[in-house]
Phi, psi and omega in degrees: 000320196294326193300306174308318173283322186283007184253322173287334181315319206273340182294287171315322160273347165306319226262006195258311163278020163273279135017295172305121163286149157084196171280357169297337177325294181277015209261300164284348210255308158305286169354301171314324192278315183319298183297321163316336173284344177276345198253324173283334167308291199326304178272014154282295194283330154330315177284313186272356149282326169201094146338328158250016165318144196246018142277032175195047151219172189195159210188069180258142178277160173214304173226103174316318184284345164255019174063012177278127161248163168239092170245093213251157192198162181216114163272195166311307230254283225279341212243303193296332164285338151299341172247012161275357179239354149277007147257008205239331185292279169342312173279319194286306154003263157015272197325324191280000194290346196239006165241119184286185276130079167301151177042082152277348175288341180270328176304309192273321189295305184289355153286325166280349174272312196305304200303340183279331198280327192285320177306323179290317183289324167318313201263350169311118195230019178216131213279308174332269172333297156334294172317275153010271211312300176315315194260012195260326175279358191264303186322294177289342167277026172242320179281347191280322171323301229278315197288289147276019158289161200265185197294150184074013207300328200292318194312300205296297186299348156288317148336302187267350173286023169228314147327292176332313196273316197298302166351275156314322192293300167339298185286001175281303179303308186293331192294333196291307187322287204302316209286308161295003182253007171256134164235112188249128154031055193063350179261188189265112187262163171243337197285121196339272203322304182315322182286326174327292202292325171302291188307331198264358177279002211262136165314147194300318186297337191277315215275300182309330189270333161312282193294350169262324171322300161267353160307342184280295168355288176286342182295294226299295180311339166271316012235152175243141177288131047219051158239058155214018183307307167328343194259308185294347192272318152279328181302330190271317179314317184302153177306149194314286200311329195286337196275355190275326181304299210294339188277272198301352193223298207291342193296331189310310170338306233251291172336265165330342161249003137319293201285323192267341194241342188249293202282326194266349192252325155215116193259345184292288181329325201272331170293318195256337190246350194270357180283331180295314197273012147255319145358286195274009168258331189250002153288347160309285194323279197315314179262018159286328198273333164280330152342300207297338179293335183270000225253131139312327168270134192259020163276304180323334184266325138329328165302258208310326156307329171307298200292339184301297190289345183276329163303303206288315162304284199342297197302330169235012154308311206284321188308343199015045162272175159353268187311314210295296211268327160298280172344315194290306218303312200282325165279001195267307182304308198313302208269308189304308183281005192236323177289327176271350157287355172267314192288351183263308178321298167311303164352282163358300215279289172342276179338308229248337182222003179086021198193116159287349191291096178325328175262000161253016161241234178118124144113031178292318184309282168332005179251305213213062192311325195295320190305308159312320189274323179306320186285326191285334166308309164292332185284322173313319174293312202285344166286357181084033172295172174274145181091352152223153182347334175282304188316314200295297176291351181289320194275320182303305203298288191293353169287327160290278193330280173015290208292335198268323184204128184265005173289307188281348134337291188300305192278309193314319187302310145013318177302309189258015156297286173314323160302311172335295244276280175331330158287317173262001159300285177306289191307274208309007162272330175286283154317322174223177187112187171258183161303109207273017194210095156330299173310356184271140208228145169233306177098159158342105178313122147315139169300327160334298166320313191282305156029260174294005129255357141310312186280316157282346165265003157285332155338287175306335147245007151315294192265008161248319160312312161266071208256355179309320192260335184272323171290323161311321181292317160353300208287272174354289180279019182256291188289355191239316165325298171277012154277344161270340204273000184272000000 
């Protein structure tokens, strides 16, 4: 039942702040996320006291004769994402306080309709339901583009609603497929375990076109090359928060419907496709990262970096080892807290001095110390250093690539060479040197502003010293994942 509150709460709190005039809009619009953030504590520690609490699934028939339940559930894997977006939803809020917003009660209500569509797909136990979700989140990050997105915004965000949507459509065809081959006591099921057992009756040929059917979907949605044209060009155009949504959280979609929609349903597909969909992941890694070395703009080069660090979850989700598949998770929490602490700096950057352009800036660390040292932090993580939050799945993801392949090992380790470089470029270009504009003044951090970085770099070196209670969960929904994908 509490898993059914944490997908109603926030739906119930949208519609309340749709309503709130003015800027009181985000005021409740936190407050709301805040408690949403409390009820996934609840249900964190619930599951590590008994894992099989029946608080923490719900099971209503909704249309019987087609075999749909709303049927919801929190395994290791599906509990730790939910409680990366109900920690990241509060903050990313937070973050928005130095920015005004026309009509903010429809801007804030529709951040909370998205946290509800994302927690039901993480928590979804029905392929039906699963789908209802998946497209219920592309609606409101289409309006927050579309509404509140910078110049050219219709062109670019009608791009990516049509890629997203092709996508989905794609996963559609394959779930109906898998959904007609389960026979439950003559009848037809939607229920996860029945789509197991249906996908796996399936012949290797039928199992391979099921897997690029729903593989694009997900490709598409993280995006991994060469389904990511769509992305740098909305991460920049969309409002900071929208793009923090679409970065920290919504890309989890696509990674997280690999491991739970994809890989268990057809593992014959997964045998004959998975060396291509590690292939064409870890040419993403190498060839985001070299883009991102030339971008001048340092929200754009966060995109491609972005697309970097996701080949690489891609690359050891498909290897399906241990490490390889404990690593995405752990790197799916990592890249969700580090990416929106990069997109609010640029955000920062924007504010305070008019310009993202990496070569107009320089000598900021003389202006504003505390601001350096927070940003060198949030930059450490996303290189992986050790001791922070980035290392631990990174170092998992490529000991799994290893065991699968050291060649792809090797270009994949590539990731975190090439990041160095671009991340500690763009900082010494940002941060240090003289001033390449006399006239450039950057001032004090908003308290907000300071807040919410504060609060992810204690993440960040919180969960890399210690990694221990998110990584047991990790191990656990991990070990129950490859007992359905054999």
């Amino acid at each position: 039942m509490l898993t059914a509150l944490l997908i109603g709460f926030p739906l119930l709190g949208a519609l309340i702040v749709f309503f709130v005039k003015g800027n009181a809009a985000r005021n409740f619009a936190l407050g709301l996320s805040v408690l949403e953030f409390v009820l996934s504590l609840v249900a964190f520690a619930m599951y590590k006291n008994n894992p099989a609490c029946t608080q923490l699934s719900f099971n209503h028939t909704w249309v019987q004769s087609l075999g749909i339940n709303f049927s919801v559930g929190l395994n290791g894997i599906s509990l730790l994402l939910v409680l990366l977006t109900t920690f990241l939803v509060p903050l990313i809020i937070l973050s928005s306080y130095k920015n005004e917003y026309e009509n903010p009660s429809s801007f804030y209500g529709l951040i909370l309709i998205m946290q509800m569509a994302l927690v039901g797909v993480f928590a979804a136990n029905d392929g039906f339901l699963f789908y209802v979700f998946w497209e219920l989140a592309l609606i409101p990050i289409y309006f927050i583009c579309l509404l509140w997105g910078g110049e050219g915004r219709s062109r670019i965000t009608f791009k990516f609603f049509v890629y997203t949507l092709a996508g989905s459509l794609f996963m559609l065809v394959g779930l109906i497929y898998v959904y007609n081959h389960t026979n439950v006591e003559g009848l037809k099921s939607w229920a996860v375990q029945d789509m197991y057992n249906a996908g796996k009756s399936l012949t290797a040929d039928q199992q391979g076109v099921v897997f690029w059917l729903i593989f694009i979907a997900f490709a598409v949605k993280m995006p991994v090359f060469p389904f990511h044209t769509w992305q740098p060009d909305t991460y920049v155009n969309a409002p900071t928060q929208g793009t923090m949504l679409l970065s920290g959280i919504m890309l989890k979609m696509g990674t997280f419907g690999v491991m739970k929609w994809l890989l268990p349903i057809v593992p014959l597909g997964l045998e004959r496709w998975g060396n291509t969909a590690i292939c064409i992941s870890v040419i993403g890694v190498v060839y985001a990262s070299c883009i991102a070395i030339v971008q001048k703009d340092f929200k754009r080069l966060i995109a491609y970096s972005s697309i970097a660090h996701v080949g690489l979850i891609s690359a050891g989700i498909f290897s399906t080892t241990q490490q390889g598949l404990q690593g995405a998770v752990m790197q799916m929490l990592a890249h969700g807290v580090n990416v929106v602490g990069l997109f609010l700096i640029a955000d920062i950057l924007l504010r305070h001095t008019g310009t993202r352009e990496i070569d107009k800036l320089g000598g900021i660390r003389g202006m504003n110390g505390n601001f350096a040292v927070l940003f060198l932090i949030v930059l450490l993580g996303s290189v992986a250093l050790p001791l922070t939050n980035g290392f631990v799945g990174e170092f998992l993801l490529i000991n799994g690539l290893y065991q699968y392949s050291a060649i792809a090992a090797a270009f994949a380790g590539l990731s975190v060479i090439l990041g160095a470089v671009y991340m500690l470029r763009s900082y010494q270009g940002i941060m240090l040197g003289e001033r390449k504009d006399n006239h450039l003044t950057f001032g004090s951090l908003a308290a907000t502003d300071k807040a919410v970085l504060i609060i992810i770099c204690s993440v960040i070196i919180a969960f890399g010293v210690y990694p221990k209670p998110l990584n047991e969960m990790a191990e656990e929904g991990v070990k129950i994942l490859l007992s359905n994908i054999k």
